[in-house]
C-alpha positions as CSV (number, residue, x, y, z in Angstrom):
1,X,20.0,62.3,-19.7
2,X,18.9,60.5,-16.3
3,X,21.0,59.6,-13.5
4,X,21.4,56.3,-12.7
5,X,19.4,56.8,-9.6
6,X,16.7,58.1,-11.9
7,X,16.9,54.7,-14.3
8,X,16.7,52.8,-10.8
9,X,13.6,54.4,-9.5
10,X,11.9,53.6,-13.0
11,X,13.1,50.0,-13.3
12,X,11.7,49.4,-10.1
13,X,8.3,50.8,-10.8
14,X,8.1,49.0,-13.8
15,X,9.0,45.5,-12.3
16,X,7.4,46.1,-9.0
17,X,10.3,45.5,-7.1
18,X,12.2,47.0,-4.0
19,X,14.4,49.8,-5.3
20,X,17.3,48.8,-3.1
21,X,17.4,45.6,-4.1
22,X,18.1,47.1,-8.1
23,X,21.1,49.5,-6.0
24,X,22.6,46.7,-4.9
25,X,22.4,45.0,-8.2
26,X,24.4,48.2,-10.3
27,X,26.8,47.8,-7.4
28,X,27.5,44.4,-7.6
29,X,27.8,45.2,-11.7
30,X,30.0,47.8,-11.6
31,X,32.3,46.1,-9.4
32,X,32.4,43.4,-11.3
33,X,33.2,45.1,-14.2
34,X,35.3,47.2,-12.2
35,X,37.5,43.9,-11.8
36,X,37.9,43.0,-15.0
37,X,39.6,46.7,-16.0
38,X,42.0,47.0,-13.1
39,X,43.9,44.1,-12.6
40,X,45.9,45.4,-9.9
41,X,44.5,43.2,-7.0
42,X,42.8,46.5,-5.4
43,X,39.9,46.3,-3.3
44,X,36.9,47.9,-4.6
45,X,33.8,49.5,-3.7
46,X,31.2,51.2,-5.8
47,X,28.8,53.7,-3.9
48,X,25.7,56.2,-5.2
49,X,26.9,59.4,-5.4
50,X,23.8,61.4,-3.7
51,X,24.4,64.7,-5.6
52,X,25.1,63.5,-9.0
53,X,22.8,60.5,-8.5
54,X,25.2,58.5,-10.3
55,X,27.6,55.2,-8.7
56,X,30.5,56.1,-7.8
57,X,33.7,53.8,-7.5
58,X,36.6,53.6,-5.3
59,X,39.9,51.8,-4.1
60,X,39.9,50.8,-0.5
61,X,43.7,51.7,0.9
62,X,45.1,51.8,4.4
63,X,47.3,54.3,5.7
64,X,50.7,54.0,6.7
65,X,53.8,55.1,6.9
66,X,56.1,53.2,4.8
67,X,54.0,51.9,1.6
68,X,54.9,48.5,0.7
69,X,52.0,47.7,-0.8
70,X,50.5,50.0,-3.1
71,X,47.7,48.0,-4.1
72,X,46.1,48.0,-0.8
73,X,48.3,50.8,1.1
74,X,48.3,54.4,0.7
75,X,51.0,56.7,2.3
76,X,50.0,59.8,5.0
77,X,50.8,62.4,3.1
78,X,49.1,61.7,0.1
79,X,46.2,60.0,2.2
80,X,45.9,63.7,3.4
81,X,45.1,65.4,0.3
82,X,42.0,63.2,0.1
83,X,41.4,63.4,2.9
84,X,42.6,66.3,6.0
85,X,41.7,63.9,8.9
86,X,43.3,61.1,7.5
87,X,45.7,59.2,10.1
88,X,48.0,55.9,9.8
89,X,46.1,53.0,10.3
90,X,43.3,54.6,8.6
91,X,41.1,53.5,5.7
92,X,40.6,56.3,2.7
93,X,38.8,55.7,-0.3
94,X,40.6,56.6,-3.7
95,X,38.2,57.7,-6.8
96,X,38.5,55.3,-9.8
97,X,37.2,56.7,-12.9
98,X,34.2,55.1,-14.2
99,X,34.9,56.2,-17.7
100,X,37.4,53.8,-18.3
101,X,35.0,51.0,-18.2
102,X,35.0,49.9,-21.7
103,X,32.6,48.7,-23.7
104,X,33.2,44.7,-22.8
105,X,32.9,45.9,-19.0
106,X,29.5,47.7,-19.5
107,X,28.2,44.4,-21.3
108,X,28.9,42.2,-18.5
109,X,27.7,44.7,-15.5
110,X,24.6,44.8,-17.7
111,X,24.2,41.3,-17.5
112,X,24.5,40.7,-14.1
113,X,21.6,44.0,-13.4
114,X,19.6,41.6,-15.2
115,X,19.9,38.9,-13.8
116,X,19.7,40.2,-10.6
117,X,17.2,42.0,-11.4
118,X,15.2,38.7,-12.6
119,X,15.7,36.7,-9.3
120,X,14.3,39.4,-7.5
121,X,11.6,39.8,-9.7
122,X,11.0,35.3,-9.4
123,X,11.2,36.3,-5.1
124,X,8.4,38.5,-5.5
125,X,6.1,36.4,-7.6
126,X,6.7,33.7,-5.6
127,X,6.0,35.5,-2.4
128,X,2.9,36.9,-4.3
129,X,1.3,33.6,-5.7
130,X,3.0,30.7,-2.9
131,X,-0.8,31.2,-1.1
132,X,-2.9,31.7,-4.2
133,X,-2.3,28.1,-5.2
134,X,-6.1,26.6,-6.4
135,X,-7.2,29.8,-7.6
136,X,-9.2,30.6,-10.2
137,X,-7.5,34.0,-12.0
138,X,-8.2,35.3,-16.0
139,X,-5.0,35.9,-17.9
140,X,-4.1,36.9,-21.5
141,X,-2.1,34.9,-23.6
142,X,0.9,36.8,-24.5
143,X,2.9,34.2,-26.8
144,X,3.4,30.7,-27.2
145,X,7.0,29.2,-26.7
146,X,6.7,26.1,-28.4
147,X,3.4,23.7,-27.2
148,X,3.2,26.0,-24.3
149,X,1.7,29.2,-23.5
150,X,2.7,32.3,-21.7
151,X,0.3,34.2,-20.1
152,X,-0.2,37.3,-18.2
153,X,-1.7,37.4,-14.5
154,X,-2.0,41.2,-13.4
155,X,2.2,42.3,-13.5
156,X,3.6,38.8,-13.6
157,X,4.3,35.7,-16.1
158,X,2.6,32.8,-15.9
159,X,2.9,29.6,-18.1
160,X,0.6,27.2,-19.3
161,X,2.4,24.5,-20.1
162,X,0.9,21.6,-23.1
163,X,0.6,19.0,-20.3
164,X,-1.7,21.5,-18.4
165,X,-3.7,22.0,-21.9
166,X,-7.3,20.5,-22.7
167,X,-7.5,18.8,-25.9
168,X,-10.7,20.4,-27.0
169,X,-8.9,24.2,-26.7
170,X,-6.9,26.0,-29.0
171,X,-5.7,29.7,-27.8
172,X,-4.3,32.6,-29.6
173,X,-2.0,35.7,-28.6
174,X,-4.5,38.3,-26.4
175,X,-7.2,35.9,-25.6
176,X,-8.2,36.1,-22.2
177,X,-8.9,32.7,-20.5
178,X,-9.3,31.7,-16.9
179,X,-6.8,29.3,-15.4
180,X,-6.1,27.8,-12.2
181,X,-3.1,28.3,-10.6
182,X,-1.1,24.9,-10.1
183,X,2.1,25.5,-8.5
184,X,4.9,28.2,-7.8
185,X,8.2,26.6,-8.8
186,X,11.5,28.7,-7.4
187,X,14.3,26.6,-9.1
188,X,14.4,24.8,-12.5
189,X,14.1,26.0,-16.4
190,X,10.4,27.0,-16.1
191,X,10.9,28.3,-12.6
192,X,7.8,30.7,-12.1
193,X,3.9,30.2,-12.0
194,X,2.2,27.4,-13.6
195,X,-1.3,27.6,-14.3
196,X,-3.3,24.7,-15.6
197,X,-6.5,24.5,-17.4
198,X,-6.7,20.5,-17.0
199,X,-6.8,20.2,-13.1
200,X,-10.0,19.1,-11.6
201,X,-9.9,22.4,-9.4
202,X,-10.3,24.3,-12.3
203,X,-13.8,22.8,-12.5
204,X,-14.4,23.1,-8.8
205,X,-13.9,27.2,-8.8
206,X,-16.1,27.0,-11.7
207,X,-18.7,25.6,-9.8
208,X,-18.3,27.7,-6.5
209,X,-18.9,30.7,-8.9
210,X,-22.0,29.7,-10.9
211,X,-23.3,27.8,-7.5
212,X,-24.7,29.9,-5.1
213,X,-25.6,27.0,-3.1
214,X,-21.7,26.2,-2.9
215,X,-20.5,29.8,-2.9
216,X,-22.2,29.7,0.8
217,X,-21.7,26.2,2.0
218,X,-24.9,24.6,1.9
219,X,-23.6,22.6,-0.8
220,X,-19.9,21.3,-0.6
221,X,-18.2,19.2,-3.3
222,X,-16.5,16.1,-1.5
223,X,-14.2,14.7,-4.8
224,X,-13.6,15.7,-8.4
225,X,-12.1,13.5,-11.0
226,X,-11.2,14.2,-14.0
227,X,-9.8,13.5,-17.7
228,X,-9.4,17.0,-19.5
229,X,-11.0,17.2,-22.8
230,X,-13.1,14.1,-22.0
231,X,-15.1,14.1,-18.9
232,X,-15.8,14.7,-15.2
233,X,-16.8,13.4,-12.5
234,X,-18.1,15.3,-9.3
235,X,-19.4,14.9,-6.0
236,X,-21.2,17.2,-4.1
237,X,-23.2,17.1,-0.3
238,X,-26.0,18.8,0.6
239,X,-26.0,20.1,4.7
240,X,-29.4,21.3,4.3
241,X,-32.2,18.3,3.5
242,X,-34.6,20.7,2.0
243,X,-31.7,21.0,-0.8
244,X,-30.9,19.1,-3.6
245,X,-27.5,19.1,-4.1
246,X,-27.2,17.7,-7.6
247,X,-30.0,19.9,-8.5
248,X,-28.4,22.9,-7.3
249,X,-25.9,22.2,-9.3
250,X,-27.2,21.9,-12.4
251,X,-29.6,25.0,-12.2
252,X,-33.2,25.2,-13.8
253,X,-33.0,23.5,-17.0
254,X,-29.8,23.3,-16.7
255,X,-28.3,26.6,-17.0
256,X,-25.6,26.9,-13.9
257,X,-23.9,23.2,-15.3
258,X,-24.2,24.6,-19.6
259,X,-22.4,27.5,-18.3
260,X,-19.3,25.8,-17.0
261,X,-19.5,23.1,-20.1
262,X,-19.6,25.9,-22.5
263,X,-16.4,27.3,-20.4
264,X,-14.3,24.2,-21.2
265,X,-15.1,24.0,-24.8
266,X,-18.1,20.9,-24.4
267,X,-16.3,18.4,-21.8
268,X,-19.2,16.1,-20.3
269,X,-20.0,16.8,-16.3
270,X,-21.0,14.1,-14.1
271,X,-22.8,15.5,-10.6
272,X,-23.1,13.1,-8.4
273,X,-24.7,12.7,-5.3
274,X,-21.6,12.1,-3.0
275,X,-22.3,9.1,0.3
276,X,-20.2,8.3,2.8
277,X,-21.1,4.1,2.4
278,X,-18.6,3.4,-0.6
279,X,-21.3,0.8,-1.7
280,X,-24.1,3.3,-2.6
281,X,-20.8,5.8,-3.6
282,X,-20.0,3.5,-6.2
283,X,-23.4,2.7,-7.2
284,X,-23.3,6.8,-8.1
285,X,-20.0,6.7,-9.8
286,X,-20.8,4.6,-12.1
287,X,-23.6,6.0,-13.7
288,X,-25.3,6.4,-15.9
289,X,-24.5,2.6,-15.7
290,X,-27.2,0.8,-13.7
291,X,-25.5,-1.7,-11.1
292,X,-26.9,-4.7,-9.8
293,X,-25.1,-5.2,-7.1
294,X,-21.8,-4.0,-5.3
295,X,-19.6,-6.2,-3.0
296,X,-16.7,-4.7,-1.1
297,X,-13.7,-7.7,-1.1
298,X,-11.2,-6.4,0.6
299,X,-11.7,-3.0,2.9
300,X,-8.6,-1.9,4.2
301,X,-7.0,-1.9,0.5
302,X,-9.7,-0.5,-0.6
303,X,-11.1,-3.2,-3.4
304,X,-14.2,-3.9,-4.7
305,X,-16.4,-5.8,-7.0
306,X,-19.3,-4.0,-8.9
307,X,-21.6,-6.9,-10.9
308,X,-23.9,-5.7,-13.8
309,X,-25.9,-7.2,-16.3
310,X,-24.3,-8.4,-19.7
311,X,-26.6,-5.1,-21.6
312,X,-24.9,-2.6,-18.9
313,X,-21.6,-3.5,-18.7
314,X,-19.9,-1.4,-21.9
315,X,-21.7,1.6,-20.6
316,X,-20.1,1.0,-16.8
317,X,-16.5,0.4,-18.2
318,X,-17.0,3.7,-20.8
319,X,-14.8,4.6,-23.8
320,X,-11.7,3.1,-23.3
321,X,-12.4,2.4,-19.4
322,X,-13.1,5.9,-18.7
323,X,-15.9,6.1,-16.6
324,X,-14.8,3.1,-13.9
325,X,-11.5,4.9,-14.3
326,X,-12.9,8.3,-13.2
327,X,-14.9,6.1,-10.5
328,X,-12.1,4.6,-9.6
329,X,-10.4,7.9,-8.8
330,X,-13.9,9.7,-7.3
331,X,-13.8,6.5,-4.6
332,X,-10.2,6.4,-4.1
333,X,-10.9,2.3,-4.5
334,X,-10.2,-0.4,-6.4
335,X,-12.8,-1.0,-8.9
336,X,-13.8,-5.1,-10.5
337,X,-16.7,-4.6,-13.3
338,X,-18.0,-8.3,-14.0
339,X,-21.4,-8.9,-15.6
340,X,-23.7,-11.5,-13.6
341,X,-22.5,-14.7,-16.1
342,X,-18.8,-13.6,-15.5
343,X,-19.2,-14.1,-12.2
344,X,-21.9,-17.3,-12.5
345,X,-18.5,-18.7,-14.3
346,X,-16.2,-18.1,-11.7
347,X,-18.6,-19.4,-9.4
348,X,-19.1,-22.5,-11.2
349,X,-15.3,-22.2,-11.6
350,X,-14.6,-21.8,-7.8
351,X,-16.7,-24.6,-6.8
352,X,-15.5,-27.3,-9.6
353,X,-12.1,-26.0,-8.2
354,X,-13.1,-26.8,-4.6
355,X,-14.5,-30.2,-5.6
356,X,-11.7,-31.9,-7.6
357,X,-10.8,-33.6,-4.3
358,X,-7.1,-33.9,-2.9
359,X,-4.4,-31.4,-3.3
360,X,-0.9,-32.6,-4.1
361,X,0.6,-31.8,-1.3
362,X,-0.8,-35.0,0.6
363,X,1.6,-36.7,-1.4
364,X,5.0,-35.4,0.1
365,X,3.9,-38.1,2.6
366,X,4.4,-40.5,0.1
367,X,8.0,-39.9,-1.1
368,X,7.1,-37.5,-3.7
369,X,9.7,-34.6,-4.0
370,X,8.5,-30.5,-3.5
371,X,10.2,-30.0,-6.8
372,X,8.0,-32.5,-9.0
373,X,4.8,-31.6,-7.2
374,X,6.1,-28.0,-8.3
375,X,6.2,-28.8,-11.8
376,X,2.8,-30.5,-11.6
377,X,1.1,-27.5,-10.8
378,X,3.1,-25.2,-13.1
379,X,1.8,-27.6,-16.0
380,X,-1.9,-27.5,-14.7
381,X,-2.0,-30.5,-12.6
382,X,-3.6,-29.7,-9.4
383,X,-4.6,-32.9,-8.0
384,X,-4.2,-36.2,-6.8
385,X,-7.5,-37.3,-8.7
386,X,-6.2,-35.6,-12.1
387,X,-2.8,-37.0,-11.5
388,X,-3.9,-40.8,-11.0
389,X,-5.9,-40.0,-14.3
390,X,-3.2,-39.2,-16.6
391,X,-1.0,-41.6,-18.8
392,X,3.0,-41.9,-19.2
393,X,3.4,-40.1,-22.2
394,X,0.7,-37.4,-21.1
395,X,3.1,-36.5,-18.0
396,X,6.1,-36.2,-20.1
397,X,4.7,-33.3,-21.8
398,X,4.9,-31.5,-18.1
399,X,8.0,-29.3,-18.7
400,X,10.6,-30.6,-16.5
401,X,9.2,-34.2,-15.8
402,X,11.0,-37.0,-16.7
403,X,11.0,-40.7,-16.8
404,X,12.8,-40.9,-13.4
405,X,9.9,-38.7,-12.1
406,X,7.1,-40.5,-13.8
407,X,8.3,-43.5,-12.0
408,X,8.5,-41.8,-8.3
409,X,4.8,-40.3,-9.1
410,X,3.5,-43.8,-9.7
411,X,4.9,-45.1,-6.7
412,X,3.3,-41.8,-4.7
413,X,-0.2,-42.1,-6.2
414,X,-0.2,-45.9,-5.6
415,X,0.7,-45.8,-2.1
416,X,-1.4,-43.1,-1.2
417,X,-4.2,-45.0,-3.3
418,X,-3.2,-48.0,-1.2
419,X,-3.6,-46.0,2.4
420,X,-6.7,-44.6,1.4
421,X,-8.4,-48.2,0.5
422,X,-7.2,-49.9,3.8
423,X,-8.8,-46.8,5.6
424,X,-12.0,-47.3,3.9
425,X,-12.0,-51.5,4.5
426,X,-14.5,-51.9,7.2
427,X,-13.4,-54.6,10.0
428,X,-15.1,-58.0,10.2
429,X,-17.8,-58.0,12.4
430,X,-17.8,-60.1,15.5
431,X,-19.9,-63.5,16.4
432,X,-23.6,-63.3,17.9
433,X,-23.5,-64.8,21.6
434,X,-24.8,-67.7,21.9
435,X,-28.2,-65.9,23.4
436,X,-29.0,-64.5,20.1
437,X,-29.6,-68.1,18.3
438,X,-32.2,-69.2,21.5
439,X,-34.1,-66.2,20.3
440,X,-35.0,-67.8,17.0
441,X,-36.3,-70.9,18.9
442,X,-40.1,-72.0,18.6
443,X,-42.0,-70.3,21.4
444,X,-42.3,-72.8,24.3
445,X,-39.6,-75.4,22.6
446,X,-36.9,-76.7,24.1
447,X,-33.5,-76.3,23.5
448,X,-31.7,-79.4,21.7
449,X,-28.7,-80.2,22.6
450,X,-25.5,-78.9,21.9
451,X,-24.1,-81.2,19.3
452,X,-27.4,-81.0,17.4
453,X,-28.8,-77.1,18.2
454,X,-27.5,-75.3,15.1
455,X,-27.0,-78.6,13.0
456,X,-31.0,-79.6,12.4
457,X,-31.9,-76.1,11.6
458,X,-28.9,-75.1,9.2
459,X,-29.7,-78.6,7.0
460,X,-33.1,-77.9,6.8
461,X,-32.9,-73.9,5.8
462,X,-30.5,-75.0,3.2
463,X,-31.9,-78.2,1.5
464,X,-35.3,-75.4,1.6
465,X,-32.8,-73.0,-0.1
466,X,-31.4,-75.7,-2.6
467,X,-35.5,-76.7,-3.1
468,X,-36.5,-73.4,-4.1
469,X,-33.6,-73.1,-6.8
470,X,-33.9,-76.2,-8.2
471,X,-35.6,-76.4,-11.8
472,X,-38.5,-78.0,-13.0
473,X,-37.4,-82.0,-14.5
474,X,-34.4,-82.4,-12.3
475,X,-35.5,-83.6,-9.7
476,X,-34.4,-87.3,-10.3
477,X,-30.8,-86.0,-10.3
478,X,-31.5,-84.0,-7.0
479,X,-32.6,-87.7,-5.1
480,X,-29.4,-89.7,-6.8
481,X,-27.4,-87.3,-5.3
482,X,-29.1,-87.1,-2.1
483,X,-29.7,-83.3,-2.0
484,X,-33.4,-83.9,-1.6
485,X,-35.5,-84.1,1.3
486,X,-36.3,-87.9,2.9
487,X,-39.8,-88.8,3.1
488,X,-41.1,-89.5,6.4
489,X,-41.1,-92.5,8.2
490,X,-44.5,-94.5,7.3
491,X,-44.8,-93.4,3.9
């Protein structure tokens, strides 16, 4: 039968772990269990006997003379038999036999090995794979525990949990299948390594090991987006102008990009051509959607508006928004898809808006309360115009106007109404000087007097007036009533 030592020395092989650190974790068992047999309030200490390779246990006593204690105190006389150079004051260790562990006792120390044994084995995995994080590494499935997978990297434990899982894959016990490591967690129920075949660096290693172009640099990929199971977007830049980079990537007839398609079970692959102008960017990302145009709204939060025709604009949104939602996260922006009458409409829309006239606001200067004008716009009414337009009954249907309202509105509009026509009211002109009539004498004539300047004239201009309207056969009552002309003298 092996020694304990023996069992330690293989149980740290097997594991991988430091063979002290499994030492200290019999120790710490045994005196555990050691506790639980002799209840006598003794200290204990467990040790590994070096010629038996076995652990050893004993009870910690001091020397004196007079024992009052004999828990934790040992007298000199007896401390001498185990040991000659014992003195008072002294510490001496007193053998415990191990045999009367029982079989409770041996359960729990065997617990604790284990579990000691486990967070040593979590140290050293974490330790191993804390830098390896983004990796591409091939494991074997080893069982499934529930929706998730556990599978083996080298020594260690890794799991693949169903969140981390594409769609299009299915996996049995022993297959092997490459994975990218995700995250080391330290603490928690699935406290370990988590590898992940639905991360968009798994399809980034891919492409650094069928790329040779990217492998060495020339070609760097600059964003990956990605729905697992569905499709993916990538953007690569060439530092060499002699090389295409989307054409690198894709290989001759496309062999490098089939490779990594076939690898993740027929998901589509995007390459794009990646630009540091987010207008052109986007142009890319969207594709194979042809853009018209691209407007950038609002730059520091990152918004913009992408116009297409009406024919392009299902295959620019995608299934279910995908591809402007894998654009969307390729840019890092905000993404507006509108097709050219869309945005005609709002046009139209914007400028109808802009030409309904006078906001309602103008008529808080009138006596009209914040709260009605409120109300107003809450019920669609947005201005003065549209306001003036509307009937009684058509106001009351405003949630929260009332008849005591309607009556301060009509007093508002009115007065404002009455403002803006004495505004508009141009002033009576003033009288021509007196200079301005000589100018429409006769050339050479002389002025009349005054009495008769502007009399003489205005007759005759508007008995010629009163001539020219008159009509034919009534005359007669024109000369009874003395409108007409008199004949000259002599006639």
């Amino acid at each position: 039968m092996a020694s304990i030592k023996e069992s330690i020395e293989i149980l740290s092989k097997e594991k991988g772990i430091d063979p002290r650190i499994v030492l200290d974790a019999v120790k710490d068992a045994m005196l555990v269990a050691a506790r639980k047999q002799f209840k006598g309030g003794e200290e204990l200490a467990a040790d590994l006997d070096e010629r038996t390779g076995n652990i050893v246990l004993y009870a910690l006593k001091t020397v004196v003379e007079s024992v009052s204690n004999p828990a934790l105190e040992i007298g000199l006389a007896e401390a001498k038999k185990l040991d000659p150079e014992a003195a008072v004051g002294a510490q001496v260790r007193v053998p415990k036999p191990t045999e009367a562990l029982g079989r409770i006792s041996a359960q729990t120390a065997k617990q604790v090995i284990l579990q000691k044994v486990r967070e040593a084995e979590r140290d050293n995995i974490c330790a191993e794979f804390t830098d390896r994080v983004g990796e591409l590494v091939n494991c074997t499935v080893k069982r499934m525990e529930g929706p998730d997978l556990v599978v083996e990297i080298g020594k260690a434990e890794a799991r693949l949990p169903k969140k981390e899982q594409s769609r299009l894959e299915s996996f049995s016990v022993g297959e092997r299948i490459r994975c990218v490591i995700k995250s080391v967690e330290k603490t928690g129920k699935n406290a370990g390594v988590i590898v992940s075949r639905a991360a968009p660096e798994l399809v980034m290693r891919l492409f650094e090991q069928e790329v040779p172009e990217i492998y060495d640099g020339t070609v760097v990929i600059r964003a990956c987006a990605r729905e697992a199971g569905e499709r993916t977007k990538i953007a690569v830049l060439s530092h060499d102008r002699d090389v295409d980079c989307v054409g690198a990537c894709v290989g001759m007839k496309g062999m490098r990009v089939q490779s990594i398609i076939r690898e993740l079970r027929g998901e589509k692959i995007d390459i794009i051509e990646y630009s540091d102008d987010p207008v052109q960017f986007a142009t890319h990302a969207l594709s194979p959607a042809r853009i018209s145009r691209v407007s950038v709204l609002d730059s520091n939060e990152k918004y913009m508006e992408v116009i297409v025709d009406d024919t392009q604009l299902s295959l620019a949104i995608g299934k279910k928004g995908q591809n402007v939602r894998l654009a969307a996260k390729l840019l890092g922006w905000r993404i507006d898809i509108k097709t050219e009458e869309e945005k005609r409409r709002e046009v139209e829309a914007g400028m109808a808006a802009m030409a309904i006239g006078t906001p309602l606001s103008v008529l808080l200067d009138y006596g009209l309360q914040d709260q009605v004008i409120g109300k107003l716009l809450a019920g669609g009414v947005g201005s003065v115009e549209k306001l003036g337009s509307m009937t009684p009954e058509e106001l009351l249907e405003i949630d929260g106007i009332t008849e005591e309202f309607i009556q301060e509105i009509g007093n508002s509009v009115n007065a404002y109404y009455q403002h803006l026509e004495a505004a508009q009211t141009p002033a009576a002109p003033a009288p021509e000087p007196q200079a301005a009539q000589a100018q429409d004498l006769p050339s050479g004539g002389r002025a009349p007097d005054s009495s008769a300047a502007g009399a003489q004239p205005a007759e005759s201009a508007g008995q010629d007036a009163a001539a020219e309207e008159i009509p034919a056969g009534e005359s007669d009552t024109i000369k009874s009533t003395g409108l007409a002309e008199e004949e000259p003298a002599g006639q």
